[in-house]
C-alpha positions as CSV (number, residue, x, y, z in Angstrom):
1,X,101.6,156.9,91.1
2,X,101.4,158.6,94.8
3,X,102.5,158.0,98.3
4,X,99.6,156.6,99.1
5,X,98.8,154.1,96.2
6,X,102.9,152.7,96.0
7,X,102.0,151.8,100.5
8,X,98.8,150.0,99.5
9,X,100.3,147.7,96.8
10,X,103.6,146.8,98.8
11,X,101.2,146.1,101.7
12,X,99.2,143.9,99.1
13,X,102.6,142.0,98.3
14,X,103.8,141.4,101.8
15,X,100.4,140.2,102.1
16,X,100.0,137.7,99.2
17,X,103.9,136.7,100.0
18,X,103.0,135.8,103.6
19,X,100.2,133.5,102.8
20,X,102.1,131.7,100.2
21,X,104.8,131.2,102.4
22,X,102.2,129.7,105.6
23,X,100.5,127.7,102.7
24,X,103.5,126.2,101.7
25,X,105.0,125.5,105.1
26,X,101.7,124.6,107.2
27,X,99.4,122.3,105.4
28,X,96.6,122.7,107.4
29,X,96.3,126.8,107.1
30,X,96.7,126.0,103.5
31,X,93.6,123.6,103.8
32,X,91.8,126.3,105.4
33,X,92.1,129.3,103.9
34,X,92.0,127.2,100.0
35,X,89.3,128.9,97.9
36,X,87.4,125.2,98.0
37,X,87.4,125.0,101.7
38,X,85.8,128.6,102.2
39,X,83.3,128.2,99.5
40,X,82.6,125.0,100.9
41,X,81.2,126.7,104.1
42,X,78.5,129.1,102.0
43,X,75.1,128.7,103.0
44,X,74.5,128.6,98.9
45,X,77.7,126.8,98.5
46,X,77.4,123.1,96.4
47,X,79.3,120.8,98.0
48,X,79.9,119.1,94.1
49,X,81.6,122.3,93.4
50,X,84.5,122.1,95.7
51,X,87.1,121.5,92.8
52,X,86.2,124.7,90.5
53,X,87.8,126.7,92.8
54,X,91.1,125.6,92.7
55,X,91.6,123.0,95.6
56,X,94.3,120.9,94.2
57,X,93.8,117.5,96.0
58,X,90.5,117.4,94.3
59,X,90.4,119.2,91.2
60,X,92.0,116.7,89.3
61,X,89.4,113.9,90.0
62,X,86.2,116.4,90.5
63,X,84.7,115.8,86.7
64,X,84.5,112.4,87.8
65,X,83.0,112.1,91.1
66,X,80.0,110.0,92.0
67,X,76.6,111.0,93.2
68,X,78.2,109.6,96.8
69,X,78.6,110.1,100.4
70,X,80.6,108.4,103.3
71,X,78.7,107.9,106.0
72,X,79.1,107.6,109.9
73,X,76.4,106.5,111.9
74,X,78.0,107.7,115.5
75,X,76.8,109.4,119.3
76,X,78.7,111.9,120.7
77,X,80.5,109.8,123.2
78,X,82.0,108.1,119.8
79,X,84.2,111.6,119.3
80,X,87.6,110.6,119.7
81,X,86.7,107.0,118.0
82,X,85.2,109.3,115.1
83,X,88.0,111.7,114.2
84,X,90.7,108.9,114.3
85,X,88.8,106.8,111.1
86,X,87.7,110.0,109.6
87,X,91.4,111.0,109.5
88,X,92.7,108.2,108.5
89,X,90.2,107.9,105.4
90,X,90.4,111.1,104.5
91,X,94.6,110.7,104.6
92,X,94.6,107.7,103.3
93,X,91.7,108.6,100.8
94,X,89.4,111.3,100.4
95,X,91.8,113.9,100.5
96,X,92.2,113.4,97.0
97,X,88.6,113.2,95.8
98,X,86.6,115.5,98.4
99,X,83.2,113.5,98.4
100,X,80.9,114.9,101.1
101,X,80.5,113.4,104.4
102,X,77.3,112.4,106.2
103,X,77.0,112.2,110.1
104,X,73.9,110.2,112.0
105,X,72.5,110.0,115.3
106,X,69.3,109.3,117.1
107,X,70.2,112.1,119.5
108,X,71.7,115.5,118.4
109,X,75.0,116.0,118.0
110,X,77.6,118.4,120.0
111,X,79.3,121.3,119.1
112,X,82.5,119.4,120.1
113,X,81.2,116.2,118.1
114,X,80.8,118.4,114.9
115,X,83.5,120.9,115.5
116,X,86.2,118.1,116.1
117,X,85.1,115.8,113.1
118,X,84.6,119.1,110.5
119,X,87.9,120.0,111.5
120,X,89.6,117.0,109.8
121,X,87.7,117.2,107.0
122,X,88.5,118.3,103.4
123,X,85.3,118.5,102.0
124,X,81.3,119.4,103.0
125,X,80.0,117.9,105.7
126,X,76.1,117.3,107.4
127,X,74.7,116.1,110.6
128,X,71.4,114.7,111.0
129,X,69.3,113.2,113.6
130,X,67.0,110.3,113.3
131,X,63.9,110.4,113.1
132,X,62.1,108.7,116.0
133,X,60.5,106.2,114.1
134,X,63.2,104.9,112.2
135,X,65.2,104.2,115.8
136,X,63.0,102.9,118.6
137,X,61.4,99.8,118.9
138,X,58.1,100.0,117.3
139,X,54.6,99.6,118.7
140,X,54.1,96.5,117.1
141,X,56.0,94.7,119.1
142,X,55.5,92.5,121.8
143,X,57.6,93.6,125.2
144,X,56.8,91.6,127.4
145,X,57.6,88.8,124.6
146,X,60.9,90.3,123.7
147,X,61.7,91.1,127.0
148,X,62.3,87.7,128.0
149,X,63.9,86.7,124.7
150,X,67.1,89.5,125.5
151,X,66.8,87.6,129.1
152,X,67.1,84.2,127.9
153,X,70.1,85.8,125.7
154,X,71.9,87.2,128.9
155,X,71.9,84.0,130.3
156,X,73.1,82.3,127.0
157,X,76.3,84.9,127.1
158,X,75.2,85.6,123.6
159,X,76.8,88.9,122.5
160,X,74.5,92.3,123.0
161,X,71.9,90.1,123.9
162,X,70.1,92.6,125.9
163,X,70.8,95.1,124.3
164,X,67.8,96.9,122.7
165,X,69.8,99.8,121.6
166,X,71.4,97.3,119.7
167,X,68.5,95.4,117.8
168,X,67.6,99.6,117.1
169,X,70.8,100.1,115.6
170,X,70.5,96.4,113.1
171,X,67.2,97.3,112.5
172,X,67.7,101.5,111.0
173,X,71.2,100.0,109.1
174,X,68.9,97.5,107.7
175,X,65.5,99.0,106.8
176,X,66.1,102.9,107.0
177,X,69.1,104.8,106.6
178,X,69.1,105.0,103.4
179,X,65.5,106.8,103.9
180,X,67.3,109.8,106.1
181,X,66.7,113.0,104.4
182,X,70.9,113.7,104.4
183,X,70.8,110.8,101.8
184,X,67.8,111.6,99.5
185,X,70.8,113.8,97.2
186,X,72.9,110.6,97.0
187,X,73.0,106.7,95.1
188,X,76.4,105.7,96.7
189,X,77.4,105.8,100.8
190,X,80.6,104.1,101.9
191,X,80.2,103.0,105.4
192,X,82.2,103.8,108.0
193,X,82.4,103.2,111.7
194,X,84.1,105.1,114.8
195,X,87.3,103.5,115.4
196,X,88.1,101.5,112.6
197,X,91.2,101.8,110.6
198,X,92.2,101.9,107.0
199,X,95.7,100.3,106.1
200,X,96.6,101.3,102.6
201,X,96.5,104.3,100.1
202,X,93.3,104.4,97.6
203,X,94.3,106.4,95.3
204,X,91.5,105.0,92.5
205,X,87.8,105.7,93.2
206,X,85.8,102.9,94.8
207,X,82.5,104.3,93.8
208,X,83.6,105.0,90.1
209,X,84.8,101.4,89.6
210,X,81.3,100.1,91.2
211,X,79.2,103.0,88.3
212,X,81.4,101.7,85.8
213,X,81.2,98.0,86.3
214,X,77.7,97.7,87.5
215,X,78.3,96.2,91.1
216,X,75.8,97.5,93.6
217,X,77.2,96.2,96.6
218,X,80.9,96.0,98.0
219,X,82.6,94.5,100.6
220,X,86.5,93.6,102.5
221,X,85.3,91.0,105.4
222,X,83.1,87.9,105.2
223,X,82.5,85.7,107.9
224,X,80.0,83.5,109.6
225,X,76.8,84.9,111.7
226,X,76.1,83.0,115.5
227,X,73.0,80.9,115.2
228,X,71.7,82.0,117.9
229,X,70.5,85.7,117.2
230,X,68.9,84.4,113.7
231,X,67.1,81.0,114.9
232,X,64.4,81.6,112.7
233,X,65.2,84.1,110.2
234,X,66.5,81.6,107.2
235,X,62.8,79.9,107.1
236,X,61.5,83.9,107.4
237,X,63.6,84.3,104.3
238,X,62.5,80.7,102.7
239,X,58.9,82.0,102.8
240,X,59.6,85.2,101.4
241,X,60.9,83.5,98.1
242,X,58.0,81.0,98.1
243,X,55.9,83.8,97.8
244,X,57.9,85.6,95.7
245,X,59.9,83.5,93.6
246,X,60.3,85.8,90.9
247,X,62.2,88.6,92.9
248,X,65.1,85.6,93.1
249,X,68.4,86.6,90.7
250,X,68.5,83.9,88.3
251,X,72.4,84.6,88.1
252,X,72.3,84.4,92.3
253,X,74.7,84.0,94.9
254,X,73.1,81.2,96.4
255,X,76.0,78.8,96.7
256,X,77.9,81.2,99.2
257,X,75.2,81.4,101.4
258,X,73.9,77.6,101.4
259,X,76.2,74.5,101.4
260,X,73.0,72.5,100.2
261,X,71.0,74.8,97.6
262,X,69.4,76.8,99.7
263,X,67.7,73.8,101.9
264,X,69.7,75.7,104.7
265,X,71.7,78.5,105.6
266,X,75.6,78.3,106.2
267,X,75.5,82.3,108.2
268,X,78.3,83.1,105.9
269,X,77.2,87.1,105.5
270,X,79.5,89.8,104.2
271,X,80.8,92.0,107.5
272,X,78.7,95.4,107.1
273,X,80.5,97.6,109.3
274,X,82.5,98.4,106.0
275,X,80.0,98.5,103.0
276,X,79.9,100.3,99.8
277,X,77.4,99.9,97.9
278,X,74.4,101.1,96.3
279,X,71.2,102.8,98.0
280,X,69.1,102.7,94.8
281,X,69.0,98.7,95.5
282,X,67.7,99.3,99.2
283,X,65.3,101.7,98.0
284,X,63.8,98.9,95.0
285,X,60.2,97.0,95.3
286,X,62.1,93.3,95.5
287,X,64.6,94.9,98.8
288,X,61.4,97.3,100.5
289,X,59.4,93.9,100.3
290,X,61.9,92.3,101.7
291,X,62.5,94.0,104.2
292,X,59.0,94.9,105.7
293,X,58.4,91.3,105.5
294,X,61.1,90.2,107.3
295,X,60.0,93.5,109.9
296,X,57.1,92.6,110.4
297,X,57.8,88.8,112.3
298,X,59.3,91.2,115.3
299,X,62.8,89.4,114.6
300,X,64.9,91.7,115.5
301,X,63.6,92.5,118.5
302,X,62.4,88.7,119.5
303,X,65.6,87.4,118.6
304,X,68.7,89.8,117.5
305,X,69.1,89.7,113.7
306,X,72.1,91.7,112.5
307,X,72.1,94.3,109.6
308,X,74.6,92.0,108.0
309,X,72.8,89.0,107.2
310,X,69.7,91.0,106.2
311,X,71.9,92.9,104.0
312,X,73.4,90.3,102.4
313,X,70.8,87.5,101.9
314,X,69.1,90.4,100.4
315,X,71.8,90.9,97.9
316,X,72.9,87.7,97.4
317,X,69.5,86.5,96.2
318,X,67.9,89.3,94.4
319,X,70.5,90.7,92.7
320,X,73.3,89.4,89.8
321,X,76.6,87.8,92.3
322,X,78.5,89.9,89.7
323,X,77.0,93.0,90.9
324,X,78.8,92.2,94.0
325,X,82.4,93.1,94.6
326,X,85.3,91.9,97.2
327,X,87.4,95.0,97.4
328,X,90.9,93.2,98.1
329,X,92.6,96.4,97.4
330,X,91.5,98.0,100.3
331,X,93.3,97.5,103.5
332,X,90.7,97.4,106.2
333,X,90.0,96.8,110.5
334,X,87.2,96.8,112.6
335,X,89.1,95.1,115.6
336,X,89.8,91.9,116.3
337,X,89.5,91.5,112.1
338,X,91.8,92.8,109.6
339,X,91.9,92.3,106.2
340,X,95.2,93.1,104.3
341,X,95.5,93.0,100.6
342,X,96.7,89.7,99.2
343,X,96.1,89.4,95.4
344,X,99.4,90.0,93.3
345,X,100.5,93.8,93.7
346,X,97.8,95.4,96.1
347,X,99.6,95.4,98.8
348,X,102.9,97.2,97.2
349,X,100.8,99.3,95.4
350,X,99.2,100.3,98.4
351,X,101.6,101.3,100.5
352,X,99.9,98.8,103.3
353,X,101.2,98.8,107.0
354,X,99.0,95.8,107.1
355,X,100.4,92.2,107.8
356,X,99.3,90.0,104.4
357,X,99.7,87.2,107.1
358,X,97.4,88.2,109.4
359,X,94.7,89.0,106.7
360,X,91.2,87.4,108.4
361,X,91.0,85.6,104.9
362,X,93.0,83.1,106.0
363,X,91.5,82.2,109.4
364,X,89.2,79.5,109.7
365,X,86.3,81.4,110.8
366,X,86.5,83.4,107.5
367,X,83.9,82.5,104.8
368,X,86.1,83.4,101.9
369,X,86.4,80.0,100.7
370,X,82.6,80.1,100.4
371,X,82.4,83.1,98.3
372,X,85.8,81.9,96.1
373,X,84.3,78.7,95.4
374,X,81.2,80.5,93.6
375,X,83.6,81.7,90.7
């Protein structure tokens, strides 16, 4: 062997010796220069092929990941909201599994919006913008009519009453984001908002244990809707059934929803800031009906109906109650609310830095005694 050729391979091992020490000693140049993570950025690159190269937080669990996405619907002032639950479910979470990440706005995003959020990310990651139509208040609607409706609402106190950014905001996480063309690719989204935090380790799969066991929608916080931004929409719903009584679950969830079989509506509604659940149930006949019939009566722009009583009258009466899952396990806040794992051994096995005692289960305005009592 010559000069030359012995220079070039100790060069070579000073090399490889360097980056195995930096990978060993700094975590996050590890994370970056990983096989996974620069494969990951390849125009042809397929973010379900992250774990054949060797990443070793996900190969272990890459055979089994889901057809899934978590998902952020955020605007660029949300940025330093954005990164801190991103990092903390990515820490406390997807770290270990690597499922791709899915970023919404009705405006576009900013270099510094997608740069700071990408940067605490282990796996792929997309921003999209949406589309017009699915955002703004459509022509249909009345102004001048719901105009005076967000007034009357100021004057009430009654919270984002006149805000039509808002009722755009209930209206998309109700009827359309599961239409977005980020999503076509995917069955399973976990939701997640800006500044929300996650308590415990997850170190099982949420969206294998809901393909497994046939759920289709999941949840951590119930609690009770205020009357006034859905004055009408339980008789809106009443209709819909008359007309369509065979879209209604025979095995329903009607008893958490009704204290009197349905003659009226007790606003208990899962909490939807945190959902995980299924979009091949949004995208059904019985749901789209649903929807564009409730839609069409201009209620969430001449009163204020909330994603999360759409979205769970619509599972809680046309689909199975077992399909539907209370994910105790999984310590969760979206402030003032916390719910901290209670059932024997979650919270140890967790590792929680929640307060069991503090847990919004046990306060009064909580409607888990509504969905208990169902079992």
């Amino acid at each position: 062997m010559n000069t030359a050729a012995r220079y070039v391979i100790l060069v070579l091992l000073i090399i490889i010796g360097l980056h195995a020490i930096l990978s060993f000693t700094h975590e996050d140049y590890g994370r970056v220069t990983s096989l996974s993570h620069i494969s990951s950025q390849l125009p042809w690159a397929d973010p379900h092929d992250s774990a054949l190269f060797g990443d070793t937080h996900h190969a272990a669990n890459a055979t089994q990941r889901q057809n899934a996405t978590l998902l952020m619907l955020a605007r660029n002032s949300d940025t330093d909201n954005a990164v801190r639950s991103v990092r903390e479910l990515e820490d406390k979470f997807n770290k270990k599994f690597g499922y791709p990440w899915v970023f919404l706005n009705e405006e576009e995003f900013s270099e510094e919006f997608k740069r700071r959020v990408s940067n605490v990310i282990s796996g792929p990651v997309s921003f999209g913008q949406i589309p017009h139509d699915h955002w703004y208040q459509p022509d249909f609607i009345d102004e001048a009519k719901a105009s005076a409706a967000r007034e009357q609402m100021i004057k009430d106190n009654i919270i984002y009453g006149g805000s039509v950014s808002y009722r755009n905001m209930c209206r998309f996480n109700s009827g359309f984001f599961y239409r977005h063309e980020l999503l076509q690719k995917y069955k399973w989204y976990w939701r997640v908002e800006p500044d929300v935090h996650f308590h415990c380790d997850i170190d099982s799969d949420p969206f294998k244990f809901m393909e497994d066991n046939n759920k289709i929608y999941g949840f951590t916080i119930t609690m009770y809707e205020y009357h006034a931004t859905i004055p009408t929409m339980w008789d809106t719903v009443t209709r819909f059934t008359r007309e369509n009584p065979q879209y209604v679950h025979p095995n329903n969830a009607m008893a958490y929803i009704s204290d009197n079989g349905g003659e009226s509506y007790n606003l208990c509604h899962f909490w939807s800031n945190f959902e995980i659940a299924s979009m091949d149930f949004w995208r059904g006949e019985v749901y789209s009906k649903f929807f564009d019939y409730l839609d069409a009566t201009g209620g969430f722009y001449y009163e204020r109906w909330g994603d999360a009583p759409v979205h769970s009258l619509g599972v809680t009466l046309f689909a199975d109650k077992d399909q539907i899952h209370f994910f105790d396990d999984i310590g969760y806040e979206h402030n003032p609310y916390v719910h901290c794992p209670r059932q024997s051994g979650n919270w140890e096995k967790g590792k929680c830095a929640c307060n069991p005692e503090r847990s919004f289960d046990f306060d009064g305005y909580s409607c888990m005694r509504q969905w208990e009592r169902i079992w």
